[in-house]
Steps between C-alpha positions, in 0.01 A plus 500: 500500500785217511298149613714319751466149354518570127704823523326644205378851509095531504256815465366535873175368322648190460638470839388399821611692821449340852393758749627424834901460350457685148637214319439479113426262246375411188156375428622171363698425767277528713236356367728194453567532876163503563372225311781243633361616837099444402621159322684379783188592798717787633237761493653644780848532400394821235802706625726709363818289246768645668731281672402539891202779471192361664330814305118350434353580210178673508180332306489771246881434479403130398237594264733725344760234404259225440184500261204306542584223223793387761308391760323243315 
């Protein structure tokens, strides 16, 4: 799958899809996503990258992206 922020092509193991809107990504961007989000307080804004897609992402879409050293 393509990733629609680095447009580099990922093994769907790699990737995370968003359910609700099917939107893809790769792990690292997501996870970098993510852990602007965490650092920033905005637990609440874990939602799909795509400009305009209020997609949320699911908790075992979080844990997939992020591993436990990033949270501390």
């Amino acid at each position: 799958a393509e990733c629609s922020v680095c447009f580099q092509e990922f093994l769907g193991k790699n990737c995370v899809q968003f359910e609700k809107c099917l939107h893809v990504f790769c792990k690292e961007c997501v996870k970098s996503y993510f852990l602007v989000q965490l650092n920033e307080g905005q637990v609440n804004a874990m939602h799909c990258l795509a400009d305009g897609c209020d997609s949320a992402a699911l908790p075992y879409q979080v844990r997939l992206a992020l591993s436990r050293i990033d949270y501390f």
